[in-house]
C-alpha positions as CSV (number, residue, x, y, z in Angstrom):
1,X,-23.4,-36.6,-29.0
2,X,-25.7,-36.9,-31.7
3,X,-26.6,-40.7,-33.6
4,X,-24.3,-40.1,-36.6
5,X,-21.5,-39.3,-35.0
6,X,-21.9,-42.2,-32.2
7,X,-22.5,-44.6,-36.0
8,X,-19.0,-42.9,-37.3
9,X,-17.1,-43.4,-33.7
10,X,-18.4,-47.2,-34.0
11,X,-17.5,-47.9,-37.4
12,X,-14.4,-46.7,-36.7
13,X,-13.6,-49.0,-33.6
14,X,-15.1,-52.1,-35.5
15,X,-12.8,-51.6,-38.0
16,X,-9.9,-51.2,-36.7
17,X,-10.6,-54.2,-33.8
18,X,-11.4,-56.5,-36.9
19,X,-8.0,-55.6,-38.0
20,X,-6.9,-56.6,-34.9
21,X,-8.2,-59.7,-34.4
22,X,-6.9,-60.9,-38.4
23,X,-3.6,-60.4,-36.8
24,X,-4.5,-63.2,-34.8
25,X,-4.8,-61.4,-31.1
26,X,-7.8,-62.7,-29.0
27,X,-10.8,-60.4,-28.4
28,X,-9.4,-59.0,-24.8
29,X,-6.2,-58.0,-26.7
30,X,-7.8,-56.4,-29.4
31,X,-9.9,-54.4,-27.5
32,X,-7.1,-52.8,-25.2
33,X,-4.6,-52.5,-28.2
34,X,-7.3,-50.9,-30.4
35,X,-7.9,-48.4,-26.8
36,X,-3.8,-48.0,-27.2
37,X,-3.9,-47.4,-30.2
38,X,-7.0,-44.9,-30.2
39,X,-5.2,-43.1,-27.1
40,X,-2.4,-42.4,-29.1
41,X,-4.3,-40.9,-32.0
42,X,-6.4,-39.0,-30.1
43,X,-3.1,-37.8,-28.4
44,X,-1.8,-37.0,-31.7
45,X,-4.8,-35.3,-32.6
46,X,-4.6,-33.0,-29.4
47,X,-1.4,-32.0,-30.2
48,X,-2.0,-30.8,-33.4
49,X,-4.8,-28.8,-32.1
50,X,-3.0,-27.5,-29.1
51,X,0.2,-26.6,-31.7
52,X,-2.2,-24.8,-34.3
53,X,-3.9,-22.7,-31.6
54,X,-1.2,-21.8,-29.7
55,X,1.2,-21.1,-33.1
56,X,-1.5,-19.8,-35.4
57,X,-4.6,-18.2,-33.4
58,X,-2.2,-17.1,-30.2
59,X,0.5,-15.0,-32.8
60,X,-3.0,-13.8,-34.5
61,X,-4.1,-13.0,-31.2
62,X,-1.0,-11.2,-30.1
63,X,-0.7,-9.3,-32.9
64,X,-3.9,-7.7,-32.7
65,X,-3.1,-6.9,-29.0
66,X,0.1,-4.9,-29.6
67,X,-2.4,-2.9,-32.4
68,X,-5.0,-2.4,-29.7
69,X,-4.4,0.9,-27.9
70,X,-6.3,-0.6,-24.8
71,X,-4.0,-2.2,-22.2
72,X,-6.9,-4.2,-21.6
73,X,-6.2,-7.1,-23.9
74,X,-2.4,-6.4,-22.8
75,X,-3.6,-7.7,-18.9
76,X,-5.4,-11.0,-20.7
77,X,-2.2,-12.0,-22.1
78,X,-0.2,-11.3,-19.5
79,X,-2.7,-13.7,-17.0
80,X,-3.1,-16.6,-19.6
81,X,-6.9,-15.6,-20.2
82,X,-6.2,-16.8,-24.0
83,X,-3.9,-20.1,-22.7
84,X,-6.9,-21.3,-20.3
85,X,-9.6,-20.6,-23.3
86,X,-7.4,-22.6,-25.4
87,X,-7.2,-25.1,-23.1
88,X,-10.9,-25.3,-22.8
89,X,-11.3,-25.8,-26.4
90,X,-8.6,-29.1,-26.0
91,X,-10.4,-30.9,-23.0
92,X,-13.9,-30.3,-25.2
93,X,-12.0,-31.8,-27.9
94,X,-10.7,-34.8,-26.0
95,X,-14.1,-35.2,-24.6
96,X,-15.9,-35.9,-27.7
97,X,-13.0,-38.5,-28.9
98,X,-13.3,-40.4,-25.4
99,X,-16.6,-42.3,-26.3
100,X,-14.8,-43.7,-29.3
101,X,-12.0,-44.8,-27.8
102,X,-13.4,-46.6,-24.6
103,X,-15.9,-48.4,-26.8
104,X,-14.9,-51.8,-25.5
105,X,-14.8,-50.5,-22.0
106,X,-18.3,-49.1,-21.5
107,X,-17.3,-48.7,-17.4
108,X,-14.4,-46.7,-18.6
109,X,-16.5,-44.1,-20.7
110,X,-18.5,-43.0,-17.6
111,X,-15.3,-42.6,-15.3
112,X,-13.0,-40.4,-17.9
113,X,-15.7,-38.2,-19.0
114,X,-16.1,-37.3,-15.4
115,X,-12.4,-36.8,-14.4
116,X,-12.6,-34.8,-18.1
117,X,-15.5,-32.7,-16.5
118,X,-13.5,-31.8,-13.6
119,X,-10.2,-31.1,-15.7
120,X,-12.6,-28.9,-17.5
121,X,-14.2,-27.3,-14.4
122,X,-10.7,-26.4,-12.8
123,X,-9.6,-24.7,-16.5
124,X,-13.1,-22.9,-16.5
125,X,-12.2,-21.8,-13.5
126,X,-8.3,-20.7,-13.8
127,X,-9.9,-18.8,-17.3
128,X,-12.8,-16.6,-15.3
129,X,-10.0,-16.2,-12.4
130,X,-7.9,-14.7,-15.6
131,X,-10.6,-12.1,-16.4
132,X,-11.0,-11.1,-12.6
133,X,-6.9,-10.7,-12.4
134,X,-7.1,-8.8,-15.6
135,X,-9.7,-6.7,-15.2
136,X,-7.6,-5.9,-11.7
137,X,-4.4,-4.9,-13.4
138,X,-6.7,-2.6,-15.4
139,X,-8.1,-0.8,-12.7
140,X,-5.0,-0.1,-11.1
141,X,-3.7,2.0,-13.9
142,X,-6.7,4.0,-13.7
143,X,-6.3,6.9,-11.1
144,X,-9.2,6.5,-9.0
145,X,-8.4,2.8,-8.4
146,X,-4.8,3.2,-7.9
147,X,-5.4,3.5,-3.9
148,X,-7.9,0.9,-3.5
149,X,-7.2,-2.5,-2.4
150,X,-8.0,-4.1,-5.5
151,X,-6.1,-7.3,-4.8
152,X,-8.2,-8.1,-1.7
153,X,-11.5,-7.9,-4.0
154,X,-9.7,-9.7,-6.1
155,X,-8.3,-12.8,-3.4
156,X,-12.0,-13.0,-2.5
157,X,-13.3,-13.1,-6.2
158,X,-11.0,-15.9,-6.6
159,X,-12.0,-18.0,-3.1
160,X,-15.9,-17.9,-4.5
161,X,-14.7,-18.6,-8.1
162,X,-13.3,-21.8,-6.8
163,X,-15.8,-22.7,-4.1
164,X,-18.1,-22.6,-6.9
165,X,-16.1,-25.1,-8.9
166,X,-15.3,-27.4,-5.8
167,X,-19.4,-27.8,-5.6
168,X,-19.9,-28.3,-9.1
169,X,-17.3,-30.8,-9.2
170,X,-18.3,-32.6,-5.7
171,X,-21.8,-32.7,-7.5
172,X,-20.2,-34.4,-10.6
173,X,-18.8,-37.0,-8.8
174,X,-20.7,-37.9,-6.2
175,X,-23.8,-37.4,-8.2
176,X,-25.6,-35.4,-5.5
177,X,-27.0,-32.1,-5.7
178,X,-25.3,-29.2,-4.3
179,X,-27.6,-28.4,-1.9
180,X,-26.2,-31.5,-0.1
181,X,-22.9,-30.3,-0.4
182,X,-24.0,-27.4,1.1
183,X,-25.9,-29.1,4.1
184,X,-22.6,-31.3,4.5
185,X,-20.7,-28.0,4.6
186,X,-22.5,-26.6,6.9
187,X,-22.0,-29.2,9.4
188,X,-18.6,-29.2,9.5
189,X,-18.3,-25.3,9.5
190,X,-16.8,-25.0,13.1
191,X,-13.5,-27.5,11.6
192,X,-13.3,-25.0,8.4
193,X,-14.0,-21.8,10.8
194,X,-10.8,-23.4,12.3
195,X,-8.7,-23.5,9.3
196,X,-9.5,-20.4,8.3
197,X,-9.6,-18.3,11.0
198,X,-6.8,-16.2,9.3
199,X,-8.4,-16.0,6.0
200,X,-12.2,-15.0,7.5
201,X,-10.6,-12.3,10.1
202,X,-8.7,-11.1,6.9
203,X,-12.2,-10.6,5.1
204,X,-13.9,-9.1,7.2
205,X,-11.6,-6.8,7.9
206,X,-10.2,-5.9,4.4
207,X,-14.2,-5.0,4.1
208,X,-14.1,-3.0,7.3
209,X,-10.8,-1.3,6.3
210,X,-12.3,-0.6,2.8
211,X,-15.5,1.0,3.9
212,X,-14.1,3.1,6.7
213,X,-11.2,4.2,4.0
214,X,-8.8,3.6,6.9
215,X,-6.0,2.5,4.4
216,X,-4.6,2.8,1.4
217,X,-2.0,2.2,-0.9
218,X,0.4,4.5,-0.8
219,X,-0.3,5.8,2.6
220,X,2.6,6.3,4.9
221,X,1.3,4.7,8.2
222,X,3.0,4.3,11.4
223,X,2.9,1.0,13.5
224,X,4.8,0.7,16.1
225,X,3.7,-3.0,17.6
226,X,4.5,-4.2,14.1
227,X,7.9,-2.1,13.5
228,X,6.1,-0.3,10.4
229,X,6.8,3.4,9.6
230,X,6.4,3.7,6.0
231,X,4.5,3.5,2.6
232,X,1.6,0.7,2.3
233,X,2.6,-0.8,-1.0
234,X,-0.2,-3.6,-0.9
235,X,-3.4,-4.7,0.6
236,X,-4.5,-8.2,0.5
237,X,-7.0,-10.3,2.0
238,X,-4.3,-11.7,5.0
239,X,-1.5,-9.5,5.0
240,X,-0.8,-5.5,4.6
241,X,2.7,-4.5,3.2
242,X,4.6,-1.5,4.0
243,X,7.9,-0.4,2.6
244,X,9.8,1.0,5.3
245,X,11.8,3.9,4.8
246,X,14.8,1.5,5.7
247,X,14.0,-0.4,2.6
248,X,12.8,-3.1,4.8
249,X,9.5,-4.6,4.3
250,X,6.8,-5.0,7.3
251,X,3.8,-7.7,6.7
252,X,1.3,-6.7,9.1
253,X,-1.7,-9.1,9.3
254,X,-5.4,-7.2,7.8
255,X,-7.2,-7.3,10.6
256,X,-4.6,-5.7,12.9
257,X,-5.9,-2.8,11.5
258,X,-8.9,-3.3,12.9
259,X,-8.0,-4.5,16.3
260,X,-4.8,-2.2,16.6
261,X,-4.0,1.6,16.7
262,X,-1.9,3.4,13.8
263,X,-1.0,6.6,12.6
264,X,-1.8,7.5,8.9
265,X,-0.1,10.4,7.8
266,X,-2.6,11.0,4.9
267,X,-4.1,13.7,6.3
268,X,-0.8,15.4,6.1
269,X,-0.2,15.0,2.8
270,X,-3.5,15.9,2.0
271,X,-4.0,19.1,3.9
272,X,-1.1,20.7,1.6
273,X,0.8,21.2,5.2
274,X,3.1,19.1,6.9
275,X,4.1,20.3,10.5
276,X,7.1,22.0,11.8
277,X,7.3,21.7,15.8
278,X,11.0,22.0,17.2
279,X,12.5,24.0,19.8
280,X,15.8,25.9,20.8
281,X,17.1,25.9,24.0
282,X,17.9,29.8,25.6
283,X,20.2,30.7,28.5
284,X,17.6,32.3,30.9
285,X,21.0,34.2,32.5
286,X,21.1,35.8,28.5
287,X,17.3,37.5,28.8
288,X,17.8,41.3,29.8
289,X,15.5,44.6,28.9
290,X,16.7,46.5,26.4
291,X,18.6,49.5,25.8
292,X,18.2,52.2,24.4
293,X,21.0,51.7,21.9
294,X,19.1,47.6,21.5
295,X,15.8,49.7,20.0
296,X,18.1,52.2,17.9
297,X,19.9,48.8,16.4
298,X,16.5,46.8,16.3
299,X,15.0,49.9,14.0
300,X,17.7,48.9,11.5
301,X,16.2,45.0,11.1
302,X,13.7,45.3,8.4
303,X,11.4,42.5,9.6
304,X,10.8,43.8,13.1
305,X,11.6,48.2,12.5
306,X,8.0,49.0,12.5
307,X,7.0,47.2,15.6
308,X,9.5,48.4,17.2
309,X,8.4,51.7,16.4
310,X,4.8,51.2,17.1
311,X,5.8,49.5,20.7
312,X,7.7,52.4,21.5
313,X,5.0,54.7,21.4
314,X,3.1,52.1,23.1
315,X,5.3,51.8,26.2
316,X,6.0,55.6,25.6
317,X,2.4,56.7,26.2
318,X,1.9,54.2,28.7
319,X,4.9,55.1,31.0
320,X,3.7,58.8,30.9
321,X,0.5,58.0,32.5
322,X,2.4,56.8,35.6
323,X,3.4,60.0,36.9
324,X,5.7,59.9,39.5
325,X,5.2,56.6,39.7
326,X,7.9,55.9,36.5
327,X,10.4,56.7,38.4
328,X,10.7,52.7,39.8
329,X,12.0,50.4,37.0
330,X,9.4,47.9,38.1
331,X,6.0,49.5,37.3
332,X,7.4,51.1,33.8
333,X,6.7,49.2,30.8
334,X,10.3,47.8,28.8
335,X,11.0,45.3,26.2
336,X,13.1,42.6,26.5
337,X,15.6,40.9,24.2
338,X,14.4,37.4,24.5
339,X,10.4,39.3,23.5
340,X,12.1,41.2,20.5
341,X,13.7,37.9,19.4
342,X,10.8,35.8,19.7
343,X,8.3,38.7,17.0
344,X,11.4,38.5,14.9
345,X,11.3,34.9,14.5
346,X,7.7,34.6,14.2
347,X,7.7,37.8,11.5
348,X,10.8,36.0,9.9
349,X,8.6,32.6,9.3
350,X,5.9,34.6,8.3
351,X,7.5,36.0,5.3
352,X,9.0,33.0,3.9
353,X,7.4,31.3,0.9
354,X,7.9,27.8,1.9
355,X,5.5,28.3,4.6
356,X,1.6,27.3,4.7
357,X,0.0,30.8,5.2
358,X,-3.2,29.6,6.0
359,X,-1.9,26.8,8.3
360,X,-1.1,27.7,11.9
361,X,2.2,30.0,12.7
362,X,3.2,30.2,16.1
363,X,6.8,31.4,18.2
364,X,5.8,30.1,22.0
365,X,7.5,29.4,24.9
366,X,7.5,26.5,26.7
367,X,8.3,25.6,30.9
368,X,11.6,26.7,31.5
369,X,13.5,23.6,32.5
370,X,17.2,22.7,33.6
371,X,18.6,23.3,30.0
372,X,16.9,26.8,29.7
373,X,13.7,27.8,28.0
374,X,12.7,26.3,24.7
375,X,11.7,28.5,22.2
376,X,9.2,26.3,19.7
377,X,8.6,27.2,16.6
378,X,5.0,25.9,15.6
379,X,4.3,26.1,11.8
380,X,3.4,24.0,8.5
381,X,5.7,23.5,5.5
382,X,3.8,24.0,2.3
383,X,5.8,21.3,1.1
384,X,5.2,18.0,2.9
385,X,7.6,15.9,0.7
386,X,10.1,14.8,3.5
387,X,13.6,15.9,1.6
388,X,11.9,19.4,0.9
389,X,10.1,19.5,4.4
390,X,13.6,19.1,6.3
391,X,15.6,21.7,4.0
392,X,12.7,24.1,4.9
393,X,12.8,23.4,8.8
394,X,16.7,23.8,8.7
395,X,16.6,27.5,6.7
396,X,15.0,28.5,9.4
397,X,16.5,27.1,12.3
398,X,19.8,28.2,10.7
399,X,18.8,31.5,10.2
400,X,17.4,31.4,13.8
401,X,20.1,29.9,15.9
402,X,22.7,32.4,13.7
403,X,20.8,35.8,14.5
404,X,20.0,34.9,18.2
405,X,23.0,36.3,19.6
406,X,22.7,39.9,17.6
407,X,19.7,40.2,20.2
408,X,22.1,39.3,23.5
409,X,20.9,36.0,23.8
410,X,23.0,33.0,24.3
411,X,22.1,29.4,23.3
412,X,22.0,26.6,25.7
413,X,24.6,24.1,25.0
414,X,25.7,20.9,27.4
415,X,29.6,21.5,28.7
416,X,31.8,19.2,26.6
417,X,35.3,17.6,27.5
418,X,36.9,20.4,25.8
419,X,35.2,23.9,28.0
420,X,36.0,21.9,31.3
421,X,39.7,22.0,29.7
422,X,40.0,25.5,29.1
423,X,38.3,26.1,32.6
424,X,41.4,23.9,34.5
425,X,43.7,26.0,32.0
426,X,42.4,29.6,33.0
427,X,42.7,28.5,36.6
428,X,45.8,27.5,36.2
429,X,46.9,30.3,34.5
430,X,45.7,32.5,36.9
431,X,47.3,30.7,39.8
């Protein structure tokens, strides 16, 4: 504060204090009624300011934000950037009244300017916090941020942000360097290692998870320790949140990510394929070789007429070469139903456009077990949203399932209430 505005601040005091003590109060009386009185006025004053900023520079400001075609300025509104700044131009206000008003106290100066340095401190800080959280909200409606975790940069913007203010304001009032605070710190850093176990595990690993691109938002993940199978909507510093696809939410701590096993599907979605792997069960009693009149039916399915043409031959030339031998059924060559079946469903997925072509596309067979042998059907969906993805796996399997007995073959099916009726019934019958 420079000389002449110390000379006004006094003159002002003196003046009104002599007006006091006219009125006949005693010198102790003046002095706290002219500090009352001040207090007021300087109250007064702040009001004013506080009213014109916030109805006359804030509506200014506002208006030139819904002009602004950047959603920028939108995101400082929104996170009371321009309250805090307005703020900081009060507290510097108040602080260059105090001197005036705490004349007659000269203790008192030294102790509100201090507690008005730490007001000031904590706004500074709340307005650069703003800028961080802004600058955040930006970013996320940017498409190359959209999957990052942008709040857990921010959470540990905002720990240093703060940190930095508790040091400048332990300096302020203890009158000590930093540094000191810093030596102090560091002796008690096995207590605060203590309290924040959850909050350093969740830094580190947020970094870790980061780096390695392990997770992101938007990532359907799988968990099952945690009860999590769905789509990571957040990533903090502590806490990860996924959306089940129950609606529920799961709060997985960060650093279970590092500690514990998941499954993110992102590779999925990202390979342009998402995996079809089911089986149908086939009476082994059902599997025959086929006749003569099987082929001469067979020739009339498009999907599979030509190889039966070209294994004809095949077997034809083959069986020739045997000699006298042909004559036992077991050394000829024949095809069966359950083979026939199993070109046609591979030659069936083949041809359908929802299916990956340059993804893997496979009819196997697996052990034969005491519900018959499954038939799997291995392939990719060139959809991998999940609605689509199951409308394509049931086309086939009800196109499948359906067209299985034209080839003689019988599905496996567990006896129900119902067959073990009819069976009593036919005995009964026949009895």
């Amino acid at each position: 504060m420079d000389i002449t505005n110390t000379q006004v601040q006094s003159e002002v005091y003196a003046w009104l204090f002599d007006k006091l003590m006219n009125l006949g109060l005693s010198e102790k009386a003046a002095h706290y009624t002219n500090s009352v009185l001040l207090v007021i006025v300087l109250g007064v004053v702040l009001y004013v300011v506080d009213y014109l900023l916030r109805k006359v520079l804030l509506l200014f400001i506002l208006k030139a934000v819904r002009k602004s075609k950047t959603k920028f300025d939108d995101f400082l509104v929104r996170n009371k950037v321009v309250n805090n700044f307005m703020h900081i131009l009060t507290i510097v206000v108040a602080k260059y009244f105090l001197p005036l008003i705490f004349i007659g106290f000269p203790k008192w100066i030294g102790v509100t300017l201090k507690a008005t340095d730490v007001i000031l401190t904590i706004t500074v800080g709340l307005f650069v916090n703003g800028i961080f959280k802004s600058l955040r909200d930006w970013l996320k409606t940017k498409k190359a941020f959209e999957d990052k975790p942008l709040d857990s940069y921010t959470q540990v913007i905002t720990l240093l942000t703060f940190f930095v203010c508790g040091v400048i304001i332990f300096s302020m009032l203890t009158g000590k360097s930093p540094y000191a605070f810093l030596i102090s710190l560091g002796a008690a850093s096995a207590v605060l290692m203590l309290i924040f176990k959850d909050t350093i595990l969740g830094f580190v690993a947020s970094i870790q998870v980061s780096a390695n691109d392990m997770v992101r938002v938007g990532d359907w993940i799988e968990m099952p320790k945690y009860g999590a199978d769905g789509s990571v909507i957040s990533i903090n510093l502590n806490t990860v949140k996924v959306s089940n696809w129950d609606k529920t939410i799961t709060t997985i701590p960060t650093y279970a990510f590092i500690t514990d096993s998941f499954k993110n599907w992102r590779g999925m979605a990202e390979s342009g394929g998402r995996r079809i792997k089911r089986s149908m069960h086939l009476k082994m009693s059902s599997f025959r070789f086929c006749t003569p009149e099987d082929l001469e039916r067979f020739k009339k399915y498009r999907i599979i007429k030509d190889y039966i043409i070209q294994k004809e031959k095949e077997i034809a030339e083959h069986n020739a070469k045997l000699g006298d031998e042909s004559m036992i059924a077991v050394n000829i060559r024949r095809l069966t139903n359950i083979g026939v079946f199993r070109i046609y469903a591979e030659r069936y997925i083949q041809e359908k456009q929802e299916i990956n072509k340059k993804m893997t596309i496979m009819v196997r067979q697996l052990e034969p077990t005491s519900k018959g042998l499954p038939l799997e059907i291995y392939c990719f969906s060139s959809d991998v949203r999940w609605i689509y993805y199951e409308k394509i796996a049931a086309d086939i399997f009800d196109h499948l399932l359906t067209v299985a007995p034209e080839f003689g073959l019988e599905l496996f099916e567990e006896p129900s209430g119902t067959d073990f009726a009819k069976l009593i019934a036919l005995n009964q019958n026949k009895n």
